[in-house]
N, C-alpha and C positions, 0 to 999 in steps of 0.2 A: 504494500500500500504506500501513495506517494504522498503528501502533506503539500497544500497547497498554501505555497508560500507569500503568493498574491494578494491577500487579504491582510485585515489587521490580527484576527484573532488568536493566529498561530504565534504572532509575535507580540501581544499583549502578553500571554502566556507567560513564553520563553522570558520576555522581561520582568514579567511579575516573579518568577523562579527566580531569577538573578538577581534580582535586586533584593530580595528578601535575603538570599544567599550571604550575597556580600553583606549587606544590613548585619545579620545575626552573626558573621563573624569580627565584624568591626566593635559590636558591642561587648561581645564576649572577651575579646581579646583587649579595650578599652578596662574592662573589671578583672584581669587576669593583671593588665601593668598595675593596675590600682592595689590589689592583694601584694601584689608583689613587691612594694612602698609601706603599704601599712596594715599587713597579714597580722603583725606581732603587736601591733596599739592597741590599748582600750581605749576606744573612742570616751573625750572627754566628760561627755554628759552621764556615764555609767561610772565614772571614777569614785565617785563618792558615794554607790550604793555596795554594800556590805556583801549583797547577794553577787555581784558582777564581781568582787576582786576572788569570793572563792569559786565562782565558775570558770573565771577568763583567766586560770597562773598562764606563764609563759608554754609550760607543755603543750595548754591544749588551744592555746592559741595559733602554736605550731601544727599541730594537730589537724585545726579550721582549714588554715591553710594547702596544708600539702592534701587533706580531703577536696578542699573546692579545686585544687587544679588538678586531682587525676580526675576527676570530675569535666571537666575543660579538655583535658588531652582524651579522654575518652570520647566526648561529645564530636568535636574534629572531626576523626575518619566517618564515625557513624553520620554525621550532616555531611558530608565531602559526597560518600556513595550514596544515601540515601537520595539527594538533587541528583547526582550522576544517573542515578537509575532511573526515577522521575523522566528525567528530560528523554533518556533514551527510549521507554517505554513509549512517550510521543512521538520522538521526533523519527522513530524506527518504525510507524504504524501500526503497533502490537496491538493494540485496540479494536482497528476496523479489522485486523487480522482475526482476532479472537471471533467477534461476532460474526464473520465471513463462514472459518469455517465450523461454526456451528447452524449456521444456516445451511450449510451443504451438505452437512451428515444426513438429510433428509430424516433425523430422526426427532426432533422438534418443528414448530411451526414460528417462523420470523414472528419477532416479536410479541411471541406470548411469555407466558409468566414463568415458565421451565427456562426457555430462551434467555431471557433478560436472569432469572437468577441464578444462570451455571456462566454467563457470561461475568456477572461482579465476582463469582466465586475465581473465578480462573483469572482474567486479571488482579485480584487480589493475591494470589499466590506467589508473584517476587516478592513481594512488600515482607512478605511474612516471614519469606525463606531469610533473607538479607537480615530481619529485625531480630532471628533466633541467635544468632552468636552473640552477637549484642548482647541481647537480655541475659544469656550465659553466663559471659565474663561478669556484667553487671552484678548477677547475683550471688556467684562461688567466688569470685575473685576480686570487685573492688568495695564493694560492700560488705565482705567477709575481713578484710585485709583491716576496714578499721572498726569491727564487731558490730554490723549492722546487721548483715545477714544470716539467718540461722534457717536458709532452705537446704533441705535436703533434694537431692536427687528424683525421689518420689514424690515429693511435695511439688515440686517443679514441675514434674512431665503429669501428676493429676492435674495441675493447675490450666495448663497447658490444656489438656482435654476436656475437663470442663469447661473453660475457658470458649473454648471454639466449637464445642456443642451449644453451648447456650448463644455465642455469636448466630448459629447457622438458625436456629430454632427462629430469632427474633427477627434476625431478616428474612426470612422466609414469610414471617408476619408483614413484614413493610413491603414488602416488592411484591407480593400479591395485593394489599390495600391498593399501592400504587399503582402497580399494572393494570388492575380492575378499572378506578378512576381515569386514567389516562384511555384506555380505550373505550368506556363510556360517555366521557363526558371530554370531548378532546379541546373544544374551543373554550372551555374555564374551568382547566382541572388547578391552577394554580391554587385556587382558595379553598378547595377540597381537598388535597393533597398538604396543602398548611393547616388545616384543621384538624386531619389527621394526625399527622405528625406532633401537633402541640397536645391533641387527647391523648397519642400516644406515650408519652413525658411525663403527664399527669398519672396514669395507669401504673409505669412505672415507678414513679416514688411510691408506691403503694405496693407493687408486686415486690422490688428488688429488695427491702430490708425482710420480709418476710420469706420469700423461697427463693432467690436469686443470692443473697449475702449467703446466709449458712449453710449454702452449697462448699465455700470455701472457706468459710470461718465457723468459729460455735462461739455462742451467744449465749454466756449466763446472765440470769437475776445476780443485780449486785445484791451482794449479802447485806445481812443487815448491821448496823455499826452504826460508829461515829458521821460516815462519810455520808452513806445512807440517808441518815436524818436532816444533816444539813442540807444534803442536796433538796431532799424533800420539801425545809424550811422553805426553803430558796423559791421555788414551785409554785408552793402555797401563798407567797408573798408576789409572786408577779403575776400568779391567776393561771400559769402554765399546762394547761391539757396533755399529757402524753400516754402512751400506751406503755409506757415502761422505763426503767432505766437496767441498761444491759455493758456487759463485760466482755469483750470482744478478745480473742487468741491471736492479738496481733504478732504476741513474743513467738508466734509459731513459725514466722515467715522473716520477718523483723524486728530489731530493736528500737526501729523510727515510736516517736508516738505521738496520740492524736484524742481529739473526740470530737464529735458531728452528732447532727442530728439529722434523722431520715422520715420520709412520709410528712404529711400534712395531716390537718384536723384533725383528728380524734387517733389518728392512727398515727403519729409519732412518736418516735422511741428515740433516747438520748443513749448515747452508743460511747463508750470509754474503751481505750484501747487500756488489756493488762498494764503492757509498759508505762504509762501516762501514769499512772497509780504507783506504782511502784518512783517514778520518780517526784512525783509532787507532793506537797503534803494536801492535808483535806480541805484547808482556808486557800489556799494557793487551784485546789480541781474547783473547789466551790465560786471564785473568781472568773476561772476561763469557761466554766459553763454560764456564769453570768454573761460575759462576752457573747457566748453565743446564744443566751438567751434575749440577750438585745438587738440581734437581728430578728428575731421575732414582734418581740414589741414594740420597737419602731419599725415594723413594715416592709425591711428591707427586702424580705422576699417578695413579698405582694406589686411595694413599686417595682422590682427587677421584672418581675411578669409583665404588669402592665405596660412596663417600657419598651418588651422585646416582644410581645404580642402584634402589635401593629408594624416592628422590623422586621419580625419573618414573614409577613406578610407582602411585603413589599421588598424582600429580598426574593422571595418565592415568584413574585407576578415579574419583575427584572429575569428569572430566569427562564422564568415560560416565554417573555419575547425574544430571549436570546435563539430559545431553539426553533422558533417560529421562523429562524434564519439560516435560508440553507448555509450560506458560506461559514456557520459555522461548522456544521456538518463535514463539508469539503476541505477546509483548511486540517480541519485534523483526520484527513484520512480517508470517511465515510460517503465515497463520491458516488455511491451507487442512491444516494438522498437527490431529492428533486422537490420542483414546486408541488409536483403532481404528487407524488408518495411519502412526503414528510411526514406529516397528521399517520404515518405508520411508526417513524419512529421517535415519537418523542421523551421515550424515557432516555435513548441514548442523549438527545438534545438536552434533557436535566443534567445527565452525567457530566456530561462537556462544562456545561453553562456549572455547573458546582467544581470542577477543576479550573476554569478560568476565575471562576470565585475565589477561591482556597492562594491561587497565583497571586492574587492582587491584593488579600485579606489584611497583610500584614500591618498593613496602613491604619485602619483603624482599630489594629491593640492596642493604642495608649486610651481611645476614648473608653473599653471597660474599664481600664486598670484605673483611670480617674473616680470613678465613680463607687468605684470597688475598694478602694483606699481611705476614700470618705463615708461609703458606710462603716470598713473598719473603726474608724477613727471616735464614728458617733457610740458603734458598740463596745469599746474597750470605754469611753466616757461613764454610758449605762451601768456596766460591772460596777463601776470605781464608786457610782451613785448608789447602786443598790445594795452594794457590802459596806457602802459607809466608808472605806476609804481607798488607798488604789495601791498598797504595798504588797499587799497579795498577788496582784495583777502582775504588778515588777516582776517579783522576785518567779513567778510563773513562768514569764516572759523569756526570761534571762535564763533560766533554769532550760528552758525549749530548745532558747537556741544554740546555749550550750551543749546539751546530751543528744541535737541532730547535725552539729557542727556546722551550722548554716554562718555564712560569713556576717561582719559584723558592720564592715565599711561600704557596702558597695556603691560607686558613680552613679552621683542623682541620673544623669542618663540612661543609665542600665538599667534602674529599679522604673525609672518613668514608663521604660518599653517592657522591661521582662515582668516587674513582680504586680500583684494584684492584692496584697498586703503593704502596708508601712512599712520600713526596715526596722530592724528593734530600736535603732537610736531613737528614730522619728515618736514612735510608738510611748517611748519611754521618756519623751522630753514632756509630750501631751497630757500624759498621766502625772506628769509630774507638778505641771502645773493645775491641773485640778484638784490636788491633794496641797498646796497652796492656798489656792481658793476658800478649799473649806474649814483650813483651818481661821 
């Protein structure tokens, strides 16, 4: 298959791939000189909390360091080949190849829903073969090397297969919703196919923490205790509805730790990773669940909904006219597409129109991570409010990002494009002055 290079599509593409390319190696490498200045500093503003001088001694400063840049060196090749693969997968026509000859096997019928879903199966199969060493090293050897990782071999390859059974199950769900829509309703499946898709989202915060999570994890009732109670207090005092609070076996896979909450209205469960507990005290989990129970009571889910509601809607109708155009069709490849027989294949034209999407995307990551930073900002405030003061919160903070070795300095530029969090300084000058305030 030959790619026609006459249009612009083929070479929005290509430029959107390149420029994100270079982009993400400029920034990484901009936070790699940075670490490499002031790996070994405690930033000034933590100098004087009691909690940062015994998390941050010189060792594991050192420590931060040499984690975030194998970290870096690892990321490298795996971003070098991943685009390398990307572009050739296009610019080789492996695509209209794929769907070619599955049309010729005469054992499918073009464009039905077997068609279209052994077609994402099989072009998705580099992505995956390429991503497994990766993930390998990642897990037995650079996450192992500074005690993160505690997979086993078995854990791994069940992971692995459950993993990609539950992927196939689900799309199997979607590409039939989709394939259905599309060839019923061809002239405005855009806002059927967004509607879909966002019911589907909703279904899932409901399905995944109940039969999809402890597929791979097990989930106890936290016991009953000191911790217990307070969380409880905590609860009762901001009116908090949940379906549970549970203990998640994250030490089974890793040492990282966490806690999230899953589901909505009545069916939400507050989720604590073991390790989390084991590293914090009870005033300190009782804090960063406060945290995250301030994105609940200020809204922050609800306004995210209602903001991104009317975005994919209007990202969705931009892709439907995209494919409503043959040359996009033809530039990548699928020149057997005409005025006459397009309204056949418009799922490929989604396809397309969501790759030239994904090319150009990277532009507006700074606008979540703004918005994403500031409701952090309003919920570490909430916490510091609703425990009455915000030293807990600190020494939480501190304590985190110490025991995941997450860097401590990094280039307002880097954090602007990569993080969707405050950095802890940031985090920790805010609460600082709040706990000012109140006094």
């Amino acid at each position: 298959m030959v790619l026609n290079f006459s249009n612009c599509f083929v070479w929005i593409y290509i430029a959107g791939i390149a420029l994100t390319f270079i982009a993400n190696h400029i920034l990484e490498y901009i936070d790699y000189a940075a670490r490499k200045k002031n790996g070994g500093v405690i930033p000034d503003e933590l100098k004087d909390i009691e909690a940062a001088k015994t998390a941050f001694d010189e060792e594991k400063l050192k420590k931060i360091t040499e984690y975030e840049n194998e970290k870096y060196f690892f990321w490298i090749p795996k971003s070098v080949l991943g685009t390398v693969l990307n572009l050739c997968l296009v610019l080789f026509g492996f695509y209209p190849f794929v769907f070619s000859k599955l049309a010729e096997s005469n054992l499918i019928t073009t464009n039905s829903f077997v068609h279209i879903f052994l077609f994402l199966v099989l072009i998705g199969i580099p992505s995956e073969i390429l991503g497994i060493p990766f993930d390998i090293y990642l897990h037995f050897k650079l996450e192992k090397k500074y005690g993160f990782s505690n997979m086993t071999v078995k854990t791994w390859v069940l992971d692995f297969i459950k993993g990609l059974v539950v992927s196939i199950i689900l799309s199997l769900i979607i590409v039939f919703a989709v394939t259905f829509i599309l060839n019923k309703f061809p002239s405005n499946w855009w806002i059927l196919v967004s509607s879909v898709m966002i019911a589907f989202s909703f279904i899932m915060m409901i399905i995944y923490p109940k039969f999809i999570a402890p597929l791979f994890n097990k989930f106890s009732p936290l016991e009953e205790g000191e911790l217990k109670n307070k969380i409880q207090g905590l609860l009762e005092k901001t009116g908090f509805v949940n379906d549970g609070l549970f203990v998640m076996d994250a030490s089974k896979r890793s040492n990282h730790s966490n806690a999230y909450f899953s589901g909505f209205g009545k069916t939400k469960r507050i989720v604590l990773y073991d390790t989390l507990i084991k590293q914090l005290t009870t005033d300190e989990l009782v804090a960063v669940l406060g945290h995250e129970l301030g994105h609940y009571k200020l809204k922050h889910i609800l306004k995210r909904v209602l903001f991104i509601l009317p975005i994919e809607f209007l990202i969705m109708f931009v892709l439907y006219l995209l494919s409503q155009n043959v040359e996009l069709y033809n530039s990548f490849g699928f020149m057997m597409v005409n005025e006459t027989n397009i309204v056949n294949y418009q799922f490929i034209g989604l396809y397309l129109s969501t790759l030239l999407y994904e090319a150009v995307s990277f532009v507006t990551t700074p606008i979540s991570g703004i918005t994403s930073r500031r409701d952090e900002y309003q919920a570490d405030k909430y916490a510091a409010t609703i425990c009455g003061k915000s030293d807990d919160l600190i020494s939480a903070l501190i304590k985190l990002n110490s025991e995941n070795l997450s860097e401590l300095l990094p280039p307002k530029i880097y954090s602007f494009f990569k993080y969707d969090h405050p950095t802890l300084v940031e985090r920790v000058s805010a609460l600082k002055k709040i706990q000012f305030k109140d006094k």
